[in-house]
Structures are given as C-alpha cells and as structure tokens.
MDTraj code that builds the backbone (N, CA, C; nanometers):
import mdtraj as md
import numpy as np

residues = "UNK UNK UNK UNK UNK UNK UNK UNK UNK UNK UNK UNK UNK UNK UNK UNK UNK UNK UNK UNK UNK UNK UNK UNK UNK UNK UNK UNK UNK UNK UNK UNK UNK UNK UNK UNK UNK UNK UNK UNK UNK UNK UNK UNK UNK UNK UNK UNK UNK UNK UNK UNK UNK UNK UNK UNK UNK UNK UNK UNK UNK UNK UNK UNK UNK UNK UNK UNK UNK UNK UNK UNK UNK UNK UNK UNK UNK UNK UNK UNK UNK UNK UNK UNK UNK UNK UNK UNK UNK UNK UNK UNK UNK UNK UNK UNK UNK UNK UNK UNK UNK UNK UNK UNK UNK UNK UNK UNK UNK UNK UNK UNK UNK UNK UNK UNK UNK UNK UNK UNK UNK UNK UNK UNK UNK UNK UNK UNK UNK UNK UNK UNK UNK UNK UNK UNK UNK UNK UNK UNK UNK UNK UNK UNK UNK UNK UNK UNK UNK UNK UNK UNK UNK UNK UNK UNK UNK UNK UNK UNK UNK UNK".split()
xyz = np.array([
    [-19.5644, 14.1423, -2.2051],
    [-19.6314, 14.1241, -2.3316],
    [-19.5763, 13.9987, -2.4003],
    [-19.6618, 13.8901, -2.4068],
    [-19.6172, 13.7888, -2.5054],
    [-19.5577, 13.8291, -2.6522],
    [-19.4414, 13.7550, -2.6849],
    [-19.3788, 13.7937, -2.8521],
    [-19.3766, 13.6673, -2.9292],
    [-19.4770, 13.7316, -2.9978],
    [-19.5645, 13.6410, -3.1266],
    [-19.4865, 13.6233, -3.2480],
    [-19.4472, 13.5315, -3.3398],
    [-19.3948, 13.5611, -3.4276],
    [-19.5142, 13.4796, -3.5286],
    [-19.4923, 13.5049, -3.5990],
    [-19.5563, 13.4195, -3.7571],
    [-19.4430, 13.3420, -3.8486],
    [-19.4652, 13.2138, -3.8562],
    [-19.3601, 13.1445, -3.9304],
    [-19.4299, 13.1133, -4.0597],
    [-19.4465, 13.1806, -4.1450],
    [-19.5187, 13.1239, -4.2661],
    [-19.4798, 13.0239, -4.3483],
    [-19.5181, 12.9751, -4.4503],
    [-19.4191, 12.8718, -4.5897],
    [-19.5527, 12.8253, -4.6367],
    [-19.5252, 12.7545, -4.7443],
    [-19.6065, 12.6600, -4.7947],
    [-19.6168, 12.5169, -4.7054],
    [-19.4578, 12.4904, -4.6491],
    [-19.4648, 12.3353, -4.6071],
    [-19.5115, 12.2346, -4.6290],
    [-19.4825, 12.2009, -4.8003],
    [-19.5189, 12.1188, -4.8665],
    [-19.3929, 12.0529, -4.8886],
    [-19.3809, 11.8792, -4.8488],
    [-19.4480, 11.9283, -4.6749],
    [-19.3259, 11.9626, -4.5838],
    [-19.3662, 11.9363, -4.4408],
    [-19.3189, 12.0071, -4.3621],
    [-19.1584, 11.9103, -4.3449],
    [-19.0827, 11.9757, -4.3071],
    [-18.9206, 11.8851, -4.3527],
    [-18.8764, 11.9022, -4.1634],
    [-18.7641, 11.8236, -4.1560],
    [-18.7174, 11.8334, -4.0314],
    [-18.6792, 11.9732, -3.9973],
    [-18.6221, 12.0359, -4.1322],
    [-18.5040, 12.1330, -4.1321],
    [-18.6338, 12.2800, -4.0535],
    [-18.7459, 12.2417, -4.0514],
    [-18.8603, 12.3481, -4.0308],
    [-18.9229, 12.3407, -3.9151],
    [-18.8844, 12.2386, -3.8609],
    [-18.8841, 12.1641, -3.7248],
    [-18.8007, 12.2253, -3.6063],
    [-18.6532, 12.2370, -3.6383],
    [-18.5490, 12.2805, -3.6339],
    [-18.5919, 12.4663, -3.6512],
    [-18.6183, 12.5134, -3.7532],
    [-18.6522, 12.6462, -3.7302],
    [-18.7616, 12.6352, -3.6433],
    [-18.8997, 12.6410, -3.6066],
    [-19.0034, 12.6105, -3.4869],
    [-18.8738, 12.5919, -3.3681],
    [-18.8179, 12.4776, -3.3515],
    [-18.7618, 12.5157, -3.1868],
    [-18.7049, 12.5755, -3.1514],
    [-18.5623, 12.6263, -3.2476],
    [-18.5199, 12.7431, -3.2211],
    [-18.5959, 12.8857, -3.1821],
    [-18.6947, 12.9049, -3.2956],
    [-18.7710, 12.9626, -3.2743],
    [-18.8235, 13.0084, -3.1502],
    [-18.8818, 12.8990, -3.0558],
    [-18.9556, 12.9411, -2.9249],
    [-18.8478, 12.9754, -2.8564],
    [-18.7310, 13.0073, -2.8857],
    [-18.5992, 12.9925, -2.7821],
    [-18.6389, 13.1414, -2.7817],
    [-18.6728, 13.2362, -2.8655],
    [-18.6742, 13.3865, -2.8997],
    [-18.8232, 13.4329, -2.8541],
    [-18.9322, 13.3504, -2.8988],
    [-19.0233, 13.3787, -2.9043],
    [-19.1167, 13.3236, -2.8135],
    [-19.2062, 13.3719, -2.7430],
    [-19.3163, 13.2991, -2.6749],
    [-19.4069, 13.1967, -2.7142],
    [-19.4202, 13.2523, -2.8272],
    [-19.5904, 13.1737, -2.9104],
    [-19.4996, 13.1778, -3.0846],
    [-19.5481, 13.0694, -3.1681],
    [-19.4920, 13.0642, -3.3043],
    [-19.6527, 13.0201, -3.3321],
    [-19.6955, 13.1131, -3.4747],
    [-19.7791, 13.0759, -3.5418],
    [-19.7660, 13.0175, -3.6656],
    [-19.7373, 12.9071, -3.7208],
    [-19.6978, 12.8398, -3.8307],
    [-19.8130, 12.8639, -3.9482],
    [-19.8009, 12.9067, -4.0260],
    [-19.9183, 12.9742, -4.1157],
    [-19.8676, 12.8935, -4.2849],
    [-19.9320, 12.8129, -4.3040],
    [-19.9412, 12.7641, -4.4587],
    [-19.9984, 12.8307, -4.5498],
    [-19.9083, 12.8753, -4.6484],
    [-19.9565, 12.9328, -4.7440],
    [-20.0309, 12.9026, -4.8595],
    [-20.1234, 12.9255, -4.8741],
    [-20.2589, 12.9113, -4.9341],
    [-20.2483, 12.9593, -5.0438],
    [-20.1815, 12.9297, -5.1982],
    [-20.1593, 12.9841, -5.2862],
    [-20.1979, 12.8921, -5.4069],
    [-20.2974, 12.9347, -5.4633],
    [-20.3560, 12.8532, -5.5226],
    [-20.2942, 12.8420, -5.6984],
    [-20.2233, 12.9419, -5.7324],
    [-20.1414, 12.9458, -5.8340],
    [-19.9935, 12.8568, -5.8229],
    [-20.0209, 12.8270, -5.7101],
    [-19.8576, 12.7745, -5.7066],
    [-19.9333, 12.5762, -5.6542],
    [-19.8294, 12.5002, -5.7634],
    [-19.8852, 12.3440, -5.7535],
    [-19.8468, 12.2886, -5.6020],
    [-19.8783, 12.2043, -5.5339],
    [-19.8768, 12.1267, -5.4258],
    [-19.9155, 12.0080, -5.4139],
    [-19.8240, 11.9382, -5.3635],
    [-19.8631, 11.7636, -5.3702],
    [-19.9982, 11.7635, -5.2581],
    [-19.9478, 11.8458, -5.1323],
    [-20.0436, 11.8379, -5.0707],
    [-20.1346, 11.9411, -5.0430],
    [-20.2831, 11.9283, -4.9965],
    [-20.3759, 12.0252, -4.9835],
    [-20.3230, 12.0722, -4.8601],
    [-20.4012, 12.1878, -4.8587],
    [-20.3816, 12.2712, -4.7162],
    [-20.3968, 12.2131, -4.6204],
    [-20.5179, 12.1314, -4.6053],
    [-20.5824, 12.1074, -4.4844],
    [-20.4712, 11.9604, -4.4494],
    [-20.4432, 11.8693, -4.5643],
    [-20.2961, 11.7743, -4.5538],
    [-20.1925, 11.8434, -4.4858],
    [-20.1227, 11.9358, -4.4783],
    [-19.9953, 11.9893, -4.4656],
    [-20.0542, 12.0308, -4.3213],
    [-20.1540, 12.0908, -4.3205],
    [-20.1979, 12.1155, -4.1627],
    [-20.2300, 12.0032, -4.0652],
    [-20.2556, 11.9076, -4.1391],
    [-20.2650, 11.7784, -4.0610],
    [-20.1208, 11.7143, -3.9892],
    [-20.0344, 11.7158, -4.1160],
    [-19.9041, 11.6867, -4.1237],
    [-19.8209, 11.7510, -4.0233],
    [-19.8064, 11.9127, -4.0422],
    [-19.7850, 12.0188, -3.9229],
    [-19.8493, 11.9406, -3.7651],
    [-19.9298, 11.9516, -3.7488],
    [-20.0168, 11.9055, -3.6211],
    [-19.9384, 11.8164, -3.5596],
    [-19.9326, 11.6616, -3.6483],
    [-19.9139, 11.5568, -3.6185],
    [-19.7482, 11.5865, -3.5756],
    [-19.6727, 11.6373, -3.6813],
    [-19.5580, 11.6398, -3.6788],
    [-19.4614, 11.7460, -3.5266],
    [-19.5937, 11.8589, -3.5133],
    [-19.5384, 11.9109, -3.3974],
    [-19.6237, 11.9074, -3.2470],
    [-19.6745, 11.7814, -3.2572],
    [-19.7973, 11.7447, -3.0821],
    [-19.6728, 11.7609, -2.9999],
    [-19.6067, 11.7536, -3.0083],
    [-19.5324, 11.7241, -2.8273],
    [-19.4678, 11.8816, -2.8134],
    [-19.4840, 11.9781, -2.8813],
    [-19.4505, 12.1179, -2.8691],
    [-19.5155, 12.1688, -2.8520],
    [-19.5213, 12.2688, -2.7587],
    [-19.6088, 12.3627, -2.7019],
    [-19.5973, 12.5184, -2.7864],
    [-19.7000, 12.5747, -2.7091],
    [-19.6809, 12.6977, -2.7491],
    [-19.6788, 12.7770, -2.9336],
    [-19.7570, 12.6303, -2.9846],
    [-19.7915, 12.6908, -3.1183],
    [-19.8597, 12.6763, -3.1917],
    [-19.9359, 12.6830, -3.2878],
    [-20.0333, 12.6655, -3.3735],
    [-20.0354, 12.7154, -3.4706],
    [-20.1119, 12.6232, -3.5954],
    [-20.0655, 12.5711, -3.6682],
    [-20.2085, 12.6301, -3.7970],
    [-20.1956, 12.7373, -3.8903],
    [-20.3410, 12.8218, -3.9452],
    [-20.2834, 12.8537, -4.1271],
    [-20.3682, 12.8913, -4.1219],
    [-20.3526, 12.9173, -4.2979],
    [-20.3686, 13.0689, -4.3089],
    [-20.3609, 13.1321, -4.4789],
    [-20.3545, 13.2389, -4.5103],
    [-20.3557, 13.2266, -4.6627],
    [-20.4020, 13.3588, -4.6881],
    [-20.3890, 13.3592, -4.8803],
    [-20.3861, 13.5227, -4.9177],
    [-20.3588, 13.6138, -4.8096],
    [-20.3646, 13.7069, -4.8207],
    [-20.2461, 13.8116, -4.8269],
    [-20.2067, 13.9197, -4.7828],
    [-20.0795, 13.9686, -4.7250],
    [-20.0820, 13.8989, -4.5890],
    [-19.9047, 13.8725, -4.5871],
    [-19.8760, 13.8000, -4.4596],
    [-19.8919, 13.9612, -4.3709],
    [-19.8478, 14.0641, -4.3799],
    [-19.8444, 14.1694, -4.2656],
    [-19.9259, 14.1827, -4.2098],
    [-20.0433, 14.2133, -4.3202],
    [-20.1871, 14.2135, -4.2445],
    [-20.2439, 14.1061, -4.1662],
    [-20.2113, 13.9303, -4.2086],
    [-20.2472, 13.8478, -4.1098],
    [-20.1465, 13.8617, -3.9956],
    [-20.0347, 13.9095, -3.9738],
    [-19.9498, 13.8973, -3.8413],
    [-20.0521, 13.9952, -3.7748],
    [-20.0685, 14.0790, -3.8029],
    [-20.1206, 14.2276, -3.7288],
    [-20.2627, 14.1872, -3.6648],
    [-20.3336, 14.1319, -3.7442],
    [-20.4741, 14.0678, -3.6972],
    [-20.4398, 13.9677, -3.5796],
    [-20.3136, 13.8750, -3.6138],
    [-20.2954, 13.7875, -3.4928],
    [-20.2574, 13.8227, -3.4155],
    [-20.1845, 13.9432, -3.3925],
    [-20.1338, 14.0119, -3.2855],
    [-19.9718, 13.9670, -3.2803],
    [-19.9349, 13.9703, -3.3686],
    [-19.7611, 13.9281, -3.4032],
    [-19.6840, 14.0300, -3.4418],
    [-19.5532, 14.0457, -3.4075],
    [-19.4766, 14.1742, -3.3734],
    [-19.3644, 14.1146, -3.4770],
    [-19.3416, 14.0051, -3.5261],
    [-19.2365, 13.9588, -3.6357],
    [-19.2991, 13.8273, -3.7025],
    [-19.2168, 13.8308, -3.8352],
    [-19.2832, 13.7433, -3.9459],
    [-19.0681, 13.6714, -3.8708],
    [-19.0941, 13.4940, -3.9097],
    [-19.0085, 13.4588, -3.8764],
    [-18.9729, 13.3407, -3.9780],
    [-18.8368, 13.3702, -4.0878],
    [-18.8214, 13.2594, -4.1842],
    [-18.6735, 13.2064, -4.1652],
    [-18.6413, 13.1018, -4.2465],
    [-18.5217, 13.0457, -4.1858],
    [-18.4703, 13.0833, -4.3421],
    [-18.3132, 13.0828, -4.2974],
    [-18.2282, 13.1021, -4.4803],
    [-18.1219, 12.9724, -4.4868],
    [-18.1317, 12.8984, -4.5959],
    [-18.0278, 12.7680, -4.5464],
    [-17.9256, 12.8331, -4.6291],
    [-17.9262, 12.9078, -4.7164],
    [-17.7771, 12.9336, -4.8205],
    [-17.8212, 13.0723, -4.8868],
    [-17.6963, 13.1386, -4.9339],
    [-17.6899, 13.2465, -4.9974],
    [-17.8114, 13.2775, -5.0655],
    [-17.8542, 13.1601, -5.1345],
    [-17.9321, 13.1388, -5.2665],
    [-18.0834, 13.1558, -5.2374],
    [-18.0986, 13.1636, -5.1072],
    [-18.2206, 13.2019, -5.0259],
    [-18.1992, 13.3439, -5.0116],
    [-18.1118, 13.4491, -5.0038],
    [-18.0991, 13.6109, -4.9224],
    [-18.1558, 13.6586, -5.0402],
    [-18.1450, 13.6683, -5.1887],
    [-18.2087, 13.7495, -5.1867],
    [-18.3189, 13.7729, -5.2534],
    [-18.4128, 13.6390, -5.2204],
    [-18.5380, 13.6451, -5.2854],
    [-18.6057, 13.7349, -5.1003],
    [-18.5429, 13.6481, -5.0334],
    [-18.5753, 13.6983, -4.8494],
    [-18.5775, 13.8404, -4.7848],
    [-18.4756, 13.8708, -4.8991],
    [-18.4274, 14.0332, -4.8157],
    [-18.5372, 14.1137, -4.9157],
    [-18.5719, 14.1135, -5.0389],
    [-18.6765, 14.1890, -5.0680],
    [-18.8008, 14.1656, -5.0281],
    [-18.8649, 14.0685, -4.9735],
    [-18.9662, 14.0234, -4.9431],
    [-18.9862, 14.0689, -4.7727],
    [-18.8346, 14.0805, -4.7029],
    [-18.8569, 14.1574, -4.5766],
    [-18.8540, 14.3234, -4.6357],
    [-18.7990, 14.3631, -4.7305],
    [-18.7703, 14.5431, -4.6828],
    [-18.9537, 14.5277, -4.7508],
    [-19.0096, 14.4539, -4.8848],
    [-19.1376, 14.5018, -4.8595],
    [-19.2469, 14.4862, -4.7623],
    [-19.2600, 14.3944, -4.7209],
    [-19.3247, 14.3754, -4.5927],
    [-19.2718, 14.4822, -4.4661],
    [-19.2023, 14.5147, -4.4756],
    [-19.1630, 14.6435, -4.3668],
    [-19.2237, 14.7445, -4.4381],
    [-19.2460, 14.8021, -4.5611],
    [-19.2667, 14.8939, -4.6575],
    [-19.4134, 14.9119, -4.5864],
    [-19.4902, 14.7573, -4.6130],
    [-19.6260, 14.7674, -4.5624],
    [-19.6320, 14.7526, -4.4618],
    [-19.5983, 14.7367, -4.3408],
    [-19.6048, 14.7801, -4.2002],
    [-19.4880, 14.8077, -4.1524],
    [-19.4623, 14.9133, -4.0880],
    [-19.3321, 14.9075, -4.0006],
    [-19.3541, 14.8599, -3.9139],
    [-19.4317, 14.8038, -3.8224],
    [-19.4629, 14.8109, -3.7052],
    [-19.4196, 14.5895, -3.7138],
    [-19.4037, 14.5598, -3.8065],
    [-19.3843, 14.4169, -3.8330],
    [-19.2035, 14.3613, -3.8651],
    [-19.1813, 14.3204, -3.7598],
    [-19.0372, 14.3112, -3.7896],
    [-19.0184, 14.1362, -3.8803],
    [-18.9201, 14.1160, -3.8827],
    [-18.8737, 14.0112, -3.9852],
    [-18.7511, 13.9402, -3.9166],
    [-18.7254, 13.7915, -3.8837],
    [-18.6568, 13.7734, -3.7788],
    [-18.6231, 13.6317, -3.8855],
    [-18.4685, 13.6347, -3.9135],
    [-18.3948, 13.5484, -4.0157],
    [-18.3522, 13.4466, -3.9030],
    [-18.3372, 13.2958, -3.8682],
    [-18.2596, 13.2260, -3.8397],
    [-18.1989, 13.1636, -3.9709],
    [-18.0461, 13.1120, -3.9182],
    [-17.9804, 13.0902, -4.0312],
    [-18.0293, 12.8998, -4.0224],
    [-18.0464, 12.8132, -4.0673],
    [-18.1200, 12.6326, -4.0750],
    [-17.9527, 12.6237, -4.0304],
    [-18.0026, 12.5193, -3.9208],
    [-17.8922, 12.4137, -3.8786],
    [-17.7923, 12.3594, -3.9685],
    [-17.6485, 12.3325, -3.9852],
    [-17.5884, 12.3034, -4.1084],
    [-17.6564, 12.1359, -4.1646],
    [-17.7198, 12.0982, -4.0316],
    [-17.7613, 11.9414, -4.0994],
    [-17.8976, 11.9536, -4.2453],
    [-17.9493, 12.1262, -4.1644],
    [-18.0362, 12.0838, -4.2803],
    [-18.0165, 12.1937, -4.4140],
    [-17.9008, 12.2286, -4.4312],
    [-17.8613, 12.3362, -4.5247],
    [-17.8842, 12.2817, -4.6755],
    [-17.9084, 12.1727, -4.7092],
    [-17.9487, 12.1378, -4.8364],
    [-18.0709, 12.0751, -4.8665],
    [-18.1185, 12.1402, -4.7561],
    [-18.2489, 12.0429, -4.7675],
    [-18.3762, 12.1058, -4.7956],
    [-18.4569, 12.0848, -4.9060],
    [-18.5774, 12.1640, -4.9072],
    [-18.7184, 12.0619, -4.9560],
    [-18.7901, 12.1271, -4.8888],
    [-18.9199, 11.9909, -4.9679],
    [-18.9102, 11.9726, -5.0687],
    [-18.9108, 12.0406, -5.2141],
    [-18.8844, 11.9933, -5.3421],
    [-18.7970, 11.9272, -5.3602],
    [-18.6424, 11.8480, -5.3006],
    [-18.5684, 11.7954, -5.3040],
    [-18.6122, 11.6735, -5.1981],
    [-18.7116, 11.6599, -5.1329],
    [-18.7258, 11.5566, -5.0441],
    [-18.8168, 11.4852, -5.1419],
    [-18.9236, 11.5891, -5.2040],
    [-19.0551, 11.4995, -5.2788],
    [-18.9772, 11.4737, -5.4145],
    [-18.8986, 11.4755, -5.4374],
    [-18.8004, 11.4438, -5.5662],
    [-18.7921, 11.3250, -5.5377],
    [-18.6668, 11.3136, -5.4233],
    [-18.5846, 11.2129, -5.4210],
    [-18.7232, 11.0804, -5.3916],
    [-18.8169, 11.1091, -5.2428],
    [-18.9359, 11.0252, -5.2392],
    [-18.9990, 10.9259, -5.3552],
    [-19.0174, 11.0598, -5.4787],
    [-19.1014, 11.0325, -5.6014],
    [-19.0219, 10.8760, -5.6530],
    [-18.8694, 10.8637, -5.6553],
    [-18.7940, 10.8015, -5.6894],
    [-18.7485, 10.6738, -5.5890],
    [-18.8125, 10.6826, -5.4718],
    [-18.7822, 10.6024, -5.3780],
    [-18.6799, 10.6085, -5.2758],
    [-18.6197, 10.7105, -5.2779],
    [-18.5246, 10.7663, -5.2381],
    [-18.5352, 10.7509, -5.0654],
    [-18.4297, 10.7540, -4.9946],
    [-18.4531, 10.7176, -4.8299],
    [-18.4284, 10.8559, -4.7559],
    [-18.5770, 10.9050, -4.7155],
    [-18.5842, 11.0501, -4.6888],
    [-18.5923, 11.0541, -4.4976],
    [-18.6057, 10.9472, -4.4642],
    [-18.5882, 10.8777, -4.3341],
    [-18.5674, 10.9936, -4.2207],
    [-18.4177, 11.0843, -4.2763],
    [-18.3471, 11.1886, -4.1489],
    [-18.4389, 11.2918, -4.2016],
    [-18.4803, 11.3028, -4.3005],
    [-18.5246, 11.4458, -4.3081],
    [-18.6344, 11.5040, -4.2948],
    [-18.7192, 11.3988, -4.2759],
    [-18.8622, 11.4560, -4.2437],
    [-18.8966, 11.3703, -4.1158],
    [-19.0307, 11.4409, -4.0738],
    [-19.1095, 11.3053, -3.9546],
    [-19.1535, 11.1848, -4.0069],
    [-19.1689, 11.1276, -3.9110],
    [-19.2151, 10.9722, -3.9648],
    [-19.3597, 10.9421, -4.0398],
    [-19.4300, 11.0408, -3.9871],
    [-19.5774, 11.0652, -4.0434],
    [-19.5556, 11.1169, -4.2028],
    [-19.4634, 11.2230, -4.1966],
    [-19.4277, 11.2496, -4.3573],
    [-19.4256, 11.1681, -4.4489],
    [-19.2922, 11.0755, -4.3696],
    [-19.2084, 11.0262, -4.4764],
    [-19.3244, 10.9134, -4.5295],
    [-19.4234, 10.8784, -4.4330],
    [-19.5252, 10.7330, -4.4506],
    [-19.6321, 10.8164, -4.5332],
    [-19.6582, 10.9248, -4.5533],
    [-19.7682, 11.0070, -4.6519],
    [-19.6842, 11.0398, -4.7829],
    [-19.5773, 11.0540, -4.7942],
    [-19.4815, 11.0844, -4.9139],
    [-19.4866, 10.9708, -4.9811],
    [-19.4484, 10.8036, -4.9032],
    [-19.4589, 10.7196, -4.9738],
    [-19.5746, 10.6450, -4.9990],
    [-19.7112, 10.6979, -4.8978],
    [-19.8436, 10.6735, -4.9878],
    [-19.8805, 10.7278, -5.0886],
    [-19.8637, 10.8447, -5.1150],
    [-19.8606, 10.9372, -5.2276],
    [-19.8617, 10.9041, -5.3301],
    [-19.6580, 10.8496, -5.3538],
    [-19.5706, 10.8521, -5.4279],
    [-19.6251, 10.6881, -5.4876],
    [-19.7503, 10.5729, -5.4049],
    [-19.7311, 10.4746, -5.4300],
    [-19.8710, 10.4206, -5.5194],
    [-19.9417, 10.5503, -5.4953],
    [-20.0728, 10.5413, -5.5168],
    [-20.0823, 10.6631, -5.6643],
    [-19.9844, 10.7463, -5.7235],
    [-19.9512, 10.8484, -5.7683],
    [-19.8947, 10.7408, -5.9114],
    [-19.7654, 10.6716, -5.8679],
    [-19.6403, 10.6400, -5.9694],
    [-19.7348, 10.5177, -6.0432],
])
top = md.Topology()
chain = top.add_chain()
for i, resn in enumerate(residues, 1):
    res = top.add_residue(resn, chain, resSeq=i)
    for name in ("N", "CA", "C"):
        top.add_atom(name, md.element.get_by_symbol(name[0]), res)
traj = md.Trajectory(xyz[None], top)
C-alpha cells in the first residue's frame, strides 16, 4: 500500500526550509501532497494559483509529488485523497503548541488520520516566510533561503509594490 501524506501550509511563499521538509519527507513517505491553503480571511502577497506556480517551479526535479489546494477541513481532504497522515514541520518551541492542538483536533475528527512532526533542519530554524517577505520588502539578501524563482518573484513584487 502506498503511504500518502498531506503536507499542507499556506506557502506564502514557499521557503527552502519547506523544501527541506518535502525531502525529508519522501524519505518516510511514498507520495507527498503539498496542499496550499486557501484561506481567504487570512492576507497573502501571493494568490493561490502564484504559490502553486511557485511550488511547481520550485519542486520539478522531485518526484513523487504534487502540488493542490484546499479551503476546507484538512482531514476530510487527506481522506478523499487517500492519505493516512497530515505532515508539518516544527522549527522551535514556539511552533508546539499552536501544532499539538491542531494535531489532537484533527485526530478528534478522524482517527484514522495520523499527524507526522519533522523537526526543520537547524539551517532553517529561524526561518519563516513572513520573515523572508519582511526582510525582501526591505531589500534584504534572501538568496539561501528560498529558490531562485522565489527570490526573482519576491523582488518583482517588492519592486512593482514599494
């Protein structure tokens, strides 16, 4: 039986450090479904269908995954995709415990959906998109931390935006 996981986020946008979770990832898993979250209450530099572009571009030479949206309960989209774990990365303390309630409820609503923590590489333990599109906004040299496609859409953005 193939083991499916679901990697959800917003991935706005997508950072190395998420890159890094994806490969680890397939080390466990057969298939990774990278699922952007579609939340229309919450602001984003980039649109969905951007960040999915971005995703794409950023992970062609990897196999074994693809790359979809959602706006619903994540349990119920794993279950429809046929995914046996939801899969998020934690870079610091300061991540457990918005993470750990968000896994015991999602277990609440399916048991049958497990929740699979990698801990982010120490290179990328401080690193989060809101701190990349910060520093960007400012000109900042985001170079190691994202793909090259990013970092060249961050500073079209940021150039066509400021």
């Amino acid at each position: 039986m193939e083991r499916t996981a679901v990697y959800p986020g917003s991935f706005d946008p997508v950072t190395n450090g998420h890159l890094d979770i994806i490969q680890r990832g397939l080390k466990i898993f057969d298939r990774i479904i990278i699922t952007i979250l579609d939340n229309p209450a919450k602001k984003t530099l980039f649109s969905v269908e951007e960040r999915t572009n971005l995703l794409k571009e950023s992970l062609k030479e990897i196999d074994n995954i693809e790359v979809d949206s959602y706006d619903g309960l994540l349990v119920d989209y794993a279950q429809k995709r046929g995914a046996h774990a939801l899969l998020r990365g934690m870079r610091a303390v300061s991540d457990f415990e918005y993470e750990f309630q968000m896994a015991l409820m999602n277990r609440r609503l399916n048991r049958e959906i497990q929740t699979v923590f990698l801990m982010t590489g120490l290179r990328w333990i401080f690193t989060s998109s809101s701190i990349i599109k910060e520093a960007a906004k400012f000109g900042g040299n985001i170079e190691s931390m994202v793909p090259p496609v990013v970092q060249k859409r961050l500073q079209e953005k940021f150039r066509t935006s400021g």
